[in-house]
mmCIF file of the N, C-alpha and C atoms, coordinates in Angstrom:
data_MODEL
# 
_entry.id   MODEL 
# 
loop_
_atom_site.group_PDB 
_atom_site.id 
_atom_site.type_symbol 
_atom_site.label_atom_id 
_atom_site.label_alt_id 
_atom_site.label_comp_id 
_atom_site.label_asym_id 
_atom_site.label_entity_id 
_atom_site.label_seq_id 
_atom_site.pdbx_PDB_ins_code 
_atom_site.Cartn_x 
_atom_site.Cartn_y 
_atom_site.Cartn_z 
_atom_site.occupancy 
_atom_site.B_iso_or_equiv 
_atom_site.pdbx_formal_charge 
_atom_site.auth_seq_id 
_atom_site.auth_comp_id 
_atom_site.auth_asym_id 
_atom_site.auth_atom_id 
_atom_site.pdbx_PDB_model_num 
ATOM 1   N N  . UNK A 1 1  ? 91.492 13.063 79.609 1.00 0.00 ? 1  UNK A N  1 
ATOM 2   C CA . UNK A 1 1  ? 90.315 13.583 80.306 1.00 0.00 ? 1  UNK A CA 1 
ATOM 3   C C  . UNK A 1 1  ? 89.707 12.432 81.106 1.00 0.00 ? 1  UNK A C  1 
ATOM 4   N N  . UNK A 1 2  ? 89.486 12.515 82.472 1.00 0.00 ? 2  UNK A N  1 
ATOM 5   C CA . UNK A 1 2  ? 88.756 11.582 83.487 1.00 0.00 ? 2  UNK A CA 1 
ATOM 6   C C  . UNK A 1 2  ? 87.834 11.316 83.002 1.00 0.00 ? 2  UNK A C  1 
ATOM 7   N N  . UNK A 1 3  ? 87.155 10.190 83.414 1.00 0.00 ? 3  UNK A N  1 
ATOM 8   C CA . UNK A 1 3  ? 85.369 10.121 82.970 1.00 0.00 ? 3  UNK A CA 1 
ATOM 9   C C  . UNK A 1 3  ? 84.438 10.637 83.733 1.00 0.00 ? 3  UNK A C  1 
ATOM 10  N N  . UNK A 1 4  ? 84.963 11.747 84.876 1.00 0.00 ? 4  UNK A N  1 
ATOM 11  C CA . UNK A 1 4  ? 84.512 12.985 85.314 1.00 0.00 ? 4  UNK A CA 1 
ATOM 12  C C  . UNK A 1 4  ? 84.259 14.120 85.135 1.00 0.00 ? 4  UNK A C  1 
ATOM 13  N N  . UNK A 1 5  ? 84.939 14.338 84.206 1.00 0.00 ? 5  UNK A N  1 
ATOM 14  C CA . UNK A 1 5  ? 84.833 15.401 83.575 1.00 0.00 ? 5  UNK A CA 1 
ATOM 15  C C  . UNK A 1 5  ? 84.091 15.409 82.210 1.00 0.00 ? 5  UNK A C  1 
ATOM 16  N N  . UNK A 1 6  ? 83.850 16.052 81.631 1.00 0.00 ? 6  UNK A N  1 
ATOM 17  C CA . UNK A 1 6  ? 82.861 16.254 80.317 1.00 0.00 ? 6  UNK A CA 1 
ATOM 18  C C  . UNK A 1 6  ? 83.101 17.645 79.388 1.00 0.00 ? 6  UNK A C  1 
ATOM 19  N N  . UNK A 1 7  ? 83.783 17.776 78.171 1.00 0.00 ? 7  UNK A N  1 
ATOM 20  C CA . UNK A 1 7  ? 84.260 18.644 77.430 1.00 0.00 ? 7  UNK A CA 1 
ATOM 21  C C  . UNK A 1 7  ? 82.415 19.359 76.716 1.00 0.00 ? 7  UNK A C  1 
ATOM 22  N N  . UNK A 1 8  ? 81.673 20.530 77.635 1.00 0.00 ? 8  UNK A N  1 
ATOM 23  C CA . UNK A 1 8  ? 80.812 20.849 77.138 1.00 0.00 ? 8  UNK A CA 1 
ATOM 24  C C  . UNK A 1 8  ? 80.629 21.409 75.616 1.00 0.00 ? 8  UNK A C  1 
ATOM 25  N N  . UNK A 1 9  ? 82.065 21.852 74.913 1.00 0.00 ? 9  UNK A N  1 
ATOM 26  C CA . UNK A 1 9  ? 81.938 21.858 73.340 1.00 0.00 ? 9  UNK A CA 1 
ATOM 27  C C  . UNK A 1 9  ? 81.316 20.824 72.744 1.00 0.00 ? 9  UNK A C  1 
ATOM 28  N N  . UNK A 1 10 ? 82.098 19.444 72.740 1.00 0.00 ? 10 UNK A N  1 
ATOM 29  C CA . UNK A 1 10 ? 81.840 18.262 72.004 1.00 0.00 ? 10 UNK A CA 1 
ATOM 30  C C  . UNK A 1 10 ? 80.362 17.748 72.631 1.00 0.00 ? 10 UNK A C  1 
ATOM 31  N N  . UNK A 1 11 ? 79.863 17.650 73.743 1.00 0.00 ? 11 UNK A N  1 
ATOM 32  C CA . UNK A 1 11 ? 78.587 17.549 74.429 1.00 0.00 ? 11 UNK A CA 1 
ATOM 33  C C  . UNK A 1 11 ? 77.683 17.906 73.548 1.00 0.00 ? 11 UNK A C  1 
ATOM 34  N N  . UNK A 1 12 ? 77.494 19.489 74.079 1.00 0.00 ? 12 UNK A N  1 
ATOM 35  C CA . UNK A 1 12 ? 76.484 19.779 73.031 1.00 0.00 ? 12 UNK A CA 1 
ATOM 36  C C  . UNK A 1 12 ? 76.308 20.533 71.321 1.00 0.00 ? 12 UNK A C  1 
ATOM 37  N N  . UNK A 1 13 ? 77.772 19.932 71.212 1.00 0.00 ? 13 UNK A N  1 
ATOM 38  C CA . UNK A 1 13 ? 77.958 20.339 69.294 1.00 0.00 ? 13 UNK A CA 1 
ATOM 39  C C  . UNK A 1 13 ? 77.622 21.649 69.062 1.00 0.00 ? 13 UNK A C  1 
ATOM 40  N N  . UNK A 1 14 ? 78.006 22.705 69.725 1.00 0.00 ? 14 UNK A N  1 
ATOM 41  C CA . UNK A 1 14 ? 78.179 24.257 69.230 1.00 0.00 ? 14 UNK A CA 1 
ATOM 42  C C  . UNK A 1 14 ? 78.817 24.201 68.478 1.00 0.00 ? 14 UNK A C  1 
ATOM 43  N N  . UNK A 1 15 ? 79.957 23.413 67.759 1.00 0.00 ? 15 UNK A N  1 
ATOM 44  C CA . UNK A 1 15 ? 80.623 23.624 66.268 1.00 0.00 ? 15 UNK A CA 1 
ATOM 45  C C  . UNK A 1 15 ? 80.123 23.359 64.844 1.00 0.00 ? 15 UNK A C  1 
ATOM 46  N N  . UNK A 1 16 ? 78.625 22.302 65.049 1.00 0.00 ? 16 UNK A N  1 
ATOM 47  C CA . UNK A 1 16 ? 77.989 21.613 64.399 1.00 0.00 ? 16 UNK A CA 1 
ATOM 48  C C  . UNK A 1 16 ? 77.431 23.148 63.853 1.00 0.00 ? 16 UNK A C  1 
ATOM 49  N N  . UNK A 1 17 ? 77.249 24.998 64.318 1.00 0.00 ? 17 UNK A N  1 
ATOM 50  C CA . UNK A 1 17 ? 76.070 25.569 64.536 1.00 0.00 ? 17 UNK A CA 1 
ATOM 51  C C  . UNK A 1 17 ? 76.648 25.694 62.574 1.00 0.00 ? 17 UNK A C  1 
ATOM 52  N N  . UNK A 1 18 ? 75.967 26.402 62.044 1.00 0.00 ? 18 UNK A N  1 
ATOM 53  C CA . UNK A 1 18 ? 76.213 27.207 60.994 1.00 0.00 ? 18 UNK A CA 1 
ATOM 54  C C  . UNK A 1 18 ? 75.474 28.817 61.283 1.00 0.00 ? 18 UNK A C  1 
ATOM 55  N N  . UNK A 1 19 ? 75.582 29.581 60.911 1.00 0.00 ? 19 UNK A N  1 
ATOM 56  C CA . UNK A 1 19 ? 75.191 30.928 60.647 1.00 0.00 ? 19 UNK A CA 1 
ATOM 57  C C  . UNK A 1 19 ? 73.561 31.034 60.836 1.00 0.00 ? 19 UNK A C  1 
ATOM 58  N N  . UNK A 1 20 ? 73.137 31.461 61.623 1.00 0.00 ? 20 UNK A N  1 
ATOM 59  C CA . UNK A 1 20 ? 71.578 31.357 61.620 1.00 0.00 ? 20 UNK A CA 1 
ATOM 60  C C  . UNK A 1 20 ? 70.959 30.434 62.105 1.00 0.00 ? 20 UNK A C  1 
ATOM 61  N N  . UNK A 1 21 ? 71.585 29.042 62.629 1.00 0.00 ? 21 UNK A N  1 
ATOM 62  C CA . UNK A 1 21 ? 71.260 28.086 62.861 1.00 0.00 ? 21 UNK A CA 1 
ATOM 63  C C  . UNK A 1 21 ? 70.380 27.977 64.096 1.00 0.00 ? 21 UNK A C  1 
ATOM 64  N N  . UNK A 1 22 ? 69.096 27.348 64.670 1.00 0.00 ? 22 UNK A N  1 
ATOM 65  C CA . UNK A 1 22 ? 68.694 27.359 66.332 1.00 0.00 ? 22 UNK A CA 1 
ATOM 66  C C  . UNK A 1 22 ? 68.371 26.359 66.231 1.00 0.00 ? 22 UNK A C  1 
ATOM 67  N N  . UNK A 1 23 ? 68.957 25.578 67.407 1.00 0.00 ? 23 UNK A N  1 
ATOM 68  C CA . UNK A 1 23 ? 68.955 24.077 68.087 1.00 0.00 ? 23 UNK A CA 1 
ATOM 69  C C  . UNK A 1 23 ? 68.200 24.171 69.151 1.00 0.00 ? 23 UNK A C  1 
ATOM 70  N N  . UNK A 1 24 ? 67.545 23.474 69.740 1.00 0.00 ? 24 UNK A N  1 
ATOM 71  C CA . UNK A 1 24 ? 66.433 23.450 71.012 1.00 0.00 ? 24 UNK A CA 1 
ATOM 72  C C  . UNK A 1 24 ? 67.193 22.339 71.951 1.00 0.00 ? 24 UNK A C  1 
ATOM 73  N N  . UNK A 1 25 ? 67.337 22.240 73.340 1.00 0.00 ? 25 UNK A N  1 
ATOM 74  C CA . UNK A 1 25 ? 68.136 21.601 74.311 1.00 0.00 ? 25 UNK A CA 1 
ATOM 75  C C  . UNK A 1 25 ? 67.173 21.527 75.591 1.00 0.00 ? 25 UNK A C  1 
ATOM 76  N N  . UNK A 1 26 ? 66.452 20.069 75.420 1.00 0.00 ? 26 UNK A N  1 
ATOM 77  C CA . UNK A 1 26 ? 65.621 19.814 76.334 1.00 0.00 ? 26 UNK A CA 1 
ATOM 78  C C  . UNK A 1 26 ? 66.284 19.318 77.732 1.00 0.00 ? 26 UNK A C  1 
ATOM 79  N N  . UNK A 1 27 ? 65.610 19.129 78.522 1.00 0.00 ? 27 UNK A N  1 
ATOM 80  C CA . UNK A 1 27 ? 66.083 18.661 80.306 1.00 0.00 ? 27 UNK A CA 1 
ATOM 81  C C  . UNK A 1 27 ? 67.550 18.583 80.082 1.00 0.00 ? 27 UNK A C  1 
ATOM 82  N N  . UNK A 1 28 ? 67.906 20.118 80.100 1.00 0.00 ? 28 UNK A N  1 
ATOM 83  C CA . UNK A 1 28 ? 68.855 20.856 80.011 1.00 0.00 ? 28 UNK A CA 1 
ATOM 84  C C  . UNK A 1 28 ? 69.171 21.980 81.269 1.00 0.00 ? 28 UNK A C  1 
ATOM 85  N N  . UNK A 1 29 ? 69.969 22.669 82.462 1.00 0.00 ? 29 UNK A N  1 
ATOM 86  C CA . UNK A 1 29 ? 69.510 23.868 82.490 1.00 0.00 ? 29 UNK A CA 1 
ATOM 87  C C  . UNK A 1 29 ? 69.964 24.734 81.802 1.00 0.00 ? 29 UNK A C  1 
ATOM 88  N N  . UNK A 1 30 ? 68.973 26.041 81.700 1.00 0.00 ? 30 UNK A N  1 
ATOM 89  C CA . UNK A 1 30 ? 69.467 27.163 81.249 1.00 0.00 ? 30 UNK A CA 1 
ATOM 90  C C  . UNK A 1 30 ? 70.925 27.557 81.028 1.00 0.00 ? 30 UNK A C  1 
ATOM 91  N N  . UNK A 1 31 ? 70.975 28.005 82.704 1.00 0.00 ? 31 UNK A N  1 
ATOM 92  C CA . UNK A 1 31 ? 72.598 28.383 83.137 1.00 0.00 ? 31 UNK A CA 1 
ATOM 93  C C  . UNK A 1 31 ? 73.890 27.657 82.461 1.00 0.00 ? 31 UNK A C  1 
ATOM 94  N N  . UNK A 1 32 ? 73.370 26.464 82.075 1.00 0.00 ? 32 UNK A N  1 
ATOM 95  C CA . UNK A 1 32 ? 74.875 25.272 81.776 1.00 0.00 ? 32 UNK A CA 1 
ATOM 96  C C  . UNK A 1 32 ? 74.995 24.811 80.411 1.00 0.00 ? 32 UNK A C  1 
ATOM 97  N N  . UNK A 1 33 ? 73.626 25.612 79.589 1.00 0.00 ? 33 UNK A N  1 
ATOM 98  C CA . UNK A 1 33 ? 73.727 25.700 78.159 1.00 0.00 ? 33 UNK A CA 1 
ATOM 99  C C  . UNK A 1 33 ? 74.324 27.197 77.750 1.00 0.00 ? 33 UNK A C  1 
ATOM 100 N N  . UNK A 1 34 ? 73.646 28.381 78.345 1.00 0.00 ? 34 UNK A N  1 
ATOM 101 C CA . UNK A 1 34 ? 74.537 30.046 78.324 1.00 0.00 ? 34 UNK A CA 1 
ATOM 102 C C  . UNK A 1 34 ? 76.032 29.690 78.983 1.00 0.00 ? 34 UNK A C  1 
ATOM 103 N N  . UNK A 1 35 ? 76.692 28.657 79.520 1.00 0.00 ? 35 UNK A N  1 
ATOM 104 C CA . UNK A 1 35 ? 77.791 29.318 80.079 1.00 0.00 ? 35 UNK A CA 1 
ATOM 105 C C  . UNK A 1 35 ? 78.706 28.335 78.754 1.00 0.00 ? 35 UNK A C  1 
ATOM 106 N N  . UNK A 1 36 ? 77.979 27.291 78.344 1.00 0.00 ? 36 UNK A N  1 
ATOM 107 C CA . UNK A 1 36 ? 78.881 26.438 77.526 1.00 0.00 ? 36 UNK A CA 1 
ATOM 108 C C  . UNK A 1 36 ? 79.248 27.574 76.001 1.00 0.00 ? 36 UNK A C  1 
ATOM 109 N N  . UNK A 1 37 ? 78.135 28.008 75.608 1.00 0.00 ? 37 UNK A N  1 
ATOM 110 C CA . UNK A 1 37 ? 77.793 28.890 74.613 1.00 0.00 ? 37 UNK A CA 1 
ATOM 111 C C  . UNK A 1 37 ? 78.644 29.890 74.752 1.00 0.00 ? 37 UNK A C  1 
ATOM 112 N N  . UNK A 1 38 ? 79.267 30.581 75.711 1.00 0.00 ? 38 UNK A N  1 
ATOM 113 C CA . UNK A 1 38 ? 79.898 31.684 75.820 1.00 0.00 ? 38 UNK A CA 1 
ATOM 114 C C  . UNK A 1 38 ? 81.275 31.190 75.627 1.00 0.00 ? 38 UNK A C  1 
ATOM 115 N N  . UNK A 1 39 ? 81.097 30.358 76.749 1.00 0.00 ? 39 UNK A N  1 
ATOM 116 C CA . UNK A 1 39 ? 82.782 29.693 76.555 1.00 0.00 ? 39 UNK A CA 1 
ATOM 117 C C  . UNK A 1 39 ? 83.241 29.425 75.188 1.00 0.00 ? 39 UNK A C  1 
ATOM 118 N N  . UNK A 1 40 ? 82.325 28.372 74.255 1.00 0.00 ? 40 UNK A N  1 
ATOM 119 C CA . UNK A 1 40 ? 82.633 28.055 72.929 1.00 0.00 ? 40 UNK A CA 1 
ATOM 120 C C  . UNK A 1 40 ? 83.064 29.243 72.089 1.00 0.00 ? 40 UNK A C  1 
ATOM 121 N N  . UNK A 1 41 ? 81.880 30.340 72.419 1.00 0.00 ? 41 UNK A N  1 
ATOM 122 C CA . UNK A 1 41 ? 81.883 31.365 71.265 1.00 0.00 ? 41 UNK A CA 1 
ATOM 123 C C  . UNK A 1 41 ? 83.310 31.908 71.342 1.00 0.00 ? 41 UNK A C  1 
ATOM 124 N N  . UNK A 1 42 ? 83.275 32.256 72.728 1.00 0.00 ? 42 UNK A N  1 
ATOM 125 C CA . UNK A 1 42 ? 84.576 33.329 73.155 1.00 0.00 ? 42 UNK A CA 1 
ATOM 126 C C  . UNK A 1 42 ? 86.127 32.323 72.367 1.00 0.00 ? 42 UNK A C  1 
ATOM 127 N N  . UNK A 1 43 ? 86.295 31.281 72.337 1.00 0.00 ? 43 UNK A N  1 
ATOM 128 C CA . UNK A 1 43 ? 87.489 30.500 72.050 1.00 0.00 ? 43 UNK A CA 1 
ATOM 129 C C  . UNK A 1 43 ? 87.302 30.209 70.042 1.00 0.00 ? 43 UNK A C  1 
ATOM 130 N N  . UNK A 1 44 ? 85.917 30.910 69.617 1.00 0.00 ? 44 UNK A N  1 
ATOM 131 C CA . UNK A 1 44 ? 86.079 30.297 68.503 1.00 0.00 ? 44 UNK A CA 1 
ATOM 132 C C  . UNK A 1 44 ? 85.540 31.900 67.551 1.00 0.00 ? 44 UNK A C  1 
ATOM 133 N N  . UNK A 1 45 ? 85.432 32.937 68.234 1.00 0.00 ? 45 UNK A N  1 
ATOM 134 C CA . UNK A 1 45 ? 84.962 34.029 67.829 1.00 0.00 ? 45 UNK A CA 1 
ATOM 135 C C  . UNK A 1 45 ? 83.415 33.722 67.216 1.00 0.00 ? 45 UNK A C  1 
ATOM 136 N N  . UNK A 1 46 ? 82.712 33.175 67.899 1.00 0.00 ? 46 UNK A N  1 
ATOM 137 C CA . UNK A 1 46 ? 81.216 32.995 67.362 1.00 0.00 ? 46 UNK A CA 1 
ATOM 138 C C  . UNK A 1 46 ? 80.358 33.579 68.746 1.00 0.00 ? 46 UNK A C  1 
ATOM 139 N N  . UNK A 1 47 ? 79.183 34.281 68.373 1.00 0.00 ? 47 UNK A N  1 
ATOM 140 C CA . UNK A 1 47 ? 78.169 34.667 69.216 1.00 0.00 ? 47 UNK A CA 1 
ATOM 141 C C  . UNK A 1 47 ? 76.870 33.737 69.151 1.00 0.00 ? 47 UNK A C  1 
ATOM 142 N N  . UNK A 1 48 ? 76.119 33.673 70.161 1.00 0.00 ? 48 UNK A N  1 
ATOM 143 C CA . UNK A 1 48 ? 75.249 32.557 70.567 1.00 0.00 ? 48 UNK A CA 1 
ATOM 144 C C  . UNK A 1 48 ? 74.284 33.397 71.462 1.00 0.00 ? 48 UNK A C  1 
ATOM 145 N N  . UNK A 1 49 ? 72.732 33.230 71.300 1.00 0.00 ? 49 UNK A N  1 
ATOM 146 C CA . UNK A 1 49 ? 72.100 33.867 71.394 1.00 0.00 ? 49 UNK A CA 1 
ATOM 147 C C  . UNK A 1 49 ? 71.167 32.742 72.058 1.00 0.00 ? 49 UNK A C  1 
ATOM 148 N N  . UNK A 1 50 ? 71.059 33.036 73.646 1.00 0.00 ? 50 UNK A N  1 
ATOM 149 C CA . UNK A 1 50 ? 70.263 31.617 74.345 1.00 0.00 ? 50 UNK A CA 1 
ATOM 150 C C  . UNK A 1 50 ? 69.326 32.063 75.114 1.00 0.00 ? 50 UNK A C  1 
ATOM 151 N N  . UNK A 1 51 ? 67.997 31.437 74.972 1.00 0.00 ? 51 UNK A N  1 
ATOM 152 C CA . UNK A 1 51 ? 66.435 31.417 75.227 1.00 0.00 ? 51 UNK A CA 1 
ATOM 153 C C  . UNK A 1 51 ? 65.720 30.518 75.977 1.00 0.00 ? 51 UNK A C  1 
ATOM 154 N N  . UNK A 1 52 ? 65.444 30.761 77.052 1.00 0.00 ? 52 UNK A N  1 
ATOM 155 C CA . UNK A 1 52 ? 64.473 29.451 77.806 1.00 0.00 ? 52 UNK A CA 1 
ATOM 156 C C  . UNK A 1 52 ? 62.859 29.829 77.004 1.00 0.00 ? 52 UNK A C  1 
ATOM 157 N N  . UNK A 1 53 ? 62.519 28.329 76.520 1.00 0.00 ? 53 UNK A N  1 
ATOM 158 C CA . UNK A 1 53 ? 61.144 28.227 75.615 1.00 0.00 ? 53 UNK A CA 1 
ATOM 159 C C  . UNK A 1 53 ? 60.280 27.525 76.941 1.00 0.00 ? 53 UNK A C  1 
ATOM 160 N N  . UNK A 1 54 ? 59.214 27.618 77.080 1.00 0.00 ? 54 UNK A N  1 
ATOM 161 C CA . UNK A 1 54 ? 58.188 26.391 77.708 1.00 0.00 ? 54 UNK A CA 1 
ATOM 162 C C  . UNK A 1 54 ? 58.922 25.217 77.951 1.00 0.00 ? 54 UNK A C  1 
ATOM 163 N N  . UNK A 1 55 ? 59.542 24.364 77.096 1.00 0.00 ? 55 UNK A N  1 
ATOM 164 C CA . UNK A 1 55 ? 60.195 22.804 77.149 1.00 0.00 ? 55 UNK A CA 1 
ATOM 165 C C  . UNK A 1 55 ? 61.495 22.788 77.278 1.00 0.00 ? 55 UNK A C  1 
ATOM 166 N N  . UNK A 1 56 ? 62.218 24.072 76.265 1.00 0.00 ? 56 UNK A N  1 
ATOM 167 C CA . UNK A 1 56 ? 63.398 23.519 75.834 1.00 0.00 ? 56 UNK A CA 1 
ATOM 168 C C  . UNK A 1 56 ? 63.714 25.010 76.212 1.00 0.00 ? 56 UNK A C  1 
ATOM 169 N N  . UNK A 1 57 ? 65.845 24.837 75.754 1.00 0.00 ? 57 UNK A N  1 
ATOM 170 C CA . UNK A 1 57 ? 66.449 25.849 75.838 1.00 0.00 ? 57 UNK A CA 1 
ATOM 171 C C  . UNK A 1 57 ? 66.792 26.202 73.958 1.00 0.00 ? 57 UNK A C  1 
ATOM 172 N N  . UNK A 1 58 ? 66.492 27.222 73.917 1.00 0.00 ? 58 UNK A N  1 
ATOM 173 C CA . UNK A 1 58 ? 67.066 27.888 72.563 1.00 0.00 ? 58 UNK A CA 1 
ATOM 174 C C  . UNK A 1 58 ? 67.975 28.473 72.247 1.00 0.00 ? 58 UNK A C  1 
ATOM 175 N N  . UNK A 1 59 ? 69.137 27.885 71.165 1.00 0.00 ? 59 UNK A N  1 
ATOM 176 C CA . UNK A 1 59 ? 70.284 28.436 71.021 1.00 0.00 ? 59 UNK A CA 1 
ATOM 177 C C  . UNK A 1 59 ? 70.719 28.954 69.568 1.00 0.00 ? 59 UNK A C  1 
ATOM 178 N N  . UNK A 1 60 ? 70.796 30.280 69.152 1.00 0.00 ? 60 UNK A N  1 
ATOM 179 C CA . UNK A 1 60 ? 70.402 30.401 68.635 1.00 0.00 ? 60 UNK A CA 1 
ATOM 180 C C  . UNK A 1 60 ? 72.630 31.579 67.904 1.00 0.00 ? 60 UNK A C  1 
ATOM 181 N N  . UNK A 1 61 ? 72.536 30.853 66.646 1.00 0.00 ? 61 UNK A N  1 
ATOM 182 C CA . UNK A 1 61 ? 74.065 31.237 66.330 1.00 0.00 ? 61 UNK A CA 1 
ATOM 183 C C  . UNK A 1 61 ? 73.750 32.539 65.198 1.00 0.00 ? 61 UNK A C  1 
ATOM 184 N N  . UNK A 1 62 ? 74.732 33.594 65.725 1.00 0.00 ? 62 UNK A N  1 
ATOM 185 C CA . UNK A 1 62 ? 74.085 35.224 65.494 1.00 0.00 ? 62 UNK A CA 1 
ATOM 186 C C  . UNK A 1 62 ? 75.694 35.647 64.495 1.00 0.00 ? 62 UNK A C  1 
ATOM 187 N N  . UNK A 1 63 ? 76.982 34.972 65.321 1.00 0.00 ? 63 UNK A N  1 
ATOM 188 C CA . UNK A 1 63 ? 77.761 35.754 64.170 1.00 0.00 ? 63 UNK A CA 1 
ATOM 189 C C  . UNK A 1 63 ? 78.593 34.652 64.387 1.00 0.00 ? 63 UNK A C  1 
# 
């Protein structure tokens, strides 16, 4: 992997989630935390449930 590129799984630790788990993802955008989340879920059969708060983004692990 280039040092251009950036593996958004390992980035922002969607494997770290457990069941119920919600992580908050500051000066973040929205769009590039929901698309990492989908991608992860879809390759690992997990659903992810994502929220813009006032500060942060909310991610929130559903199944």
């Amino acid at each position: 992997m280039s040092d251009k590129t950036t593996d958004k799984r390992i980035k922002y630790g969607f494997g770290e989630f457990n069941l119920g788990d919600a992580w908050r993802y500051y000066n973040v955008p929205l769009a590039r935390i929901r698309s990492a989340a989908q991608m992860f879920g879809q390759r690992h059969g997990m659903k992810f449930r994502v929220r813009q708060s006032a500060k942060a983004v909310l991610v929130e692990r559903l199944s």
